[in-house]
N, C-alpha and C positions, 0 to 999 in steps of 0.2 A: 429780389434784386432787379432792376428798372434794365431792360437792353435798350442800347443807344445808336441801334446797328438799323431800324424801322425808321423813316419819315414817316411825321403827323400830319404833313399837309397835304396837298395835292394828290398826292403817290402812296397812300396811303399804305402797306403789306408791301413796298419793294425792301428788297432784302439788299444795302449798301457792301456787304460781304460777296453778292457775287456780280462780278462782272460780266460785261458783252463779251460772250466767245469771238474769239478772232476768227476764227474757222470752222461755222459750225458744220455737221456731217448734211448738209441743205448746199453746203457755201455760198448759200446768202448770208450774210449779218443782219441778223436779226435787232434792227433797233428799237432799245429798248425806253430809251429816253431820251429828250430834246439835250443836246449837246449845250454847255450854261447853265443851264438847269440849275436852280437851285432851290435847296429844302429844307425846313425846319425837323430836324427829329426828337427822339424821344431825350430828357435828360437835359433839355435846354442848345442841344445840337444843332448845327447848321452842316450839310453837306452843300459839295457842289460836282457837278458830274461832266467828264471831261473825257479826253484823251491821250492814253500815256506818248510820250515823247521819247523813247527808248524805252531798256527795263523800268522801273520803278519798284523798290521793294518797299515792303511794310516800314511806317516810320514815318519821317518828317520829309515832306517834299514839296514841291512850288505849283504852284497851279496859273495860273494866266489867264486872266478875266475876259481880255480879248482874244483867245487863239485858242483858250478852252484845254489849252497845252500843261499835262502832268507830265513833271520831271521828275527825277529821283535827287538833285539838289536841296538840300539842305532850305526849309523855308517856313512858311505859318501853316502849315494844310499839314495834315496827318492821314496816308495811307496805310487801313486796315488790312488789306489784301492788296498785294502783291498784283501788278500788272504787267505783260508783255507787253513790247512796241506793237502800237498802233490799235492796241485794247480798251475800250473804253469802261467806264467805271467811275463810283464816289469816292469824296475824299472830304474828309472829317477839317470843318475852317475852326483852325485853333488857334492863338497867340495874337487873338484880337485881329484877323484879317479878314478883309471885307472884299468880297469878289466883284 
């Protein structure tokens, strides 16, 4: 079975499952990726890597091309993992959206 959770391109072994800790025990935020960001993965996948705008749980939610801004609203992007405000992280472009 093929995972679709790997970018093939640029970012080769980042894991789209886990997010920028909001708090790491350093309390620097550790950036992990250019905010926009976007990636082709395995399975024919596009992600784009952003930052949530409140909660956002797993599921369908909106992403913002310009502001780089994940919602938990209902939209074309599908988050796999769950993000706190102000957490950054991918987000699976599905339903034909183009970032």
């Amino acid at each position: 079975m093929a995972n679709s959770r790997y970018p093939t391109g640029g970012v080769i072994g980042a894991n789209t499952a886990e997010p920028t800790p909001v708090d790491p025990p350093s309390g620097i935020e550790a950036k992990q990726f250019q905010l926009g960001q976007v990636e082709f993965g395995a399975d024919n996948t596009r992600w784009a890597y952003g930052v949530a705008s409140g909660s956002v749980a797993t599921g369908t939610c909106t992403y913002n091309a310009t502001t780089f801004a994940i919602t938990d609203a209902a939209g074309n992007y599908t988050a796999d993992v769950a993000l706190a405000d102000g957490q950054e992280g991918w987000v699976r472009i599905t339903a034909g959206a183009n970032p």
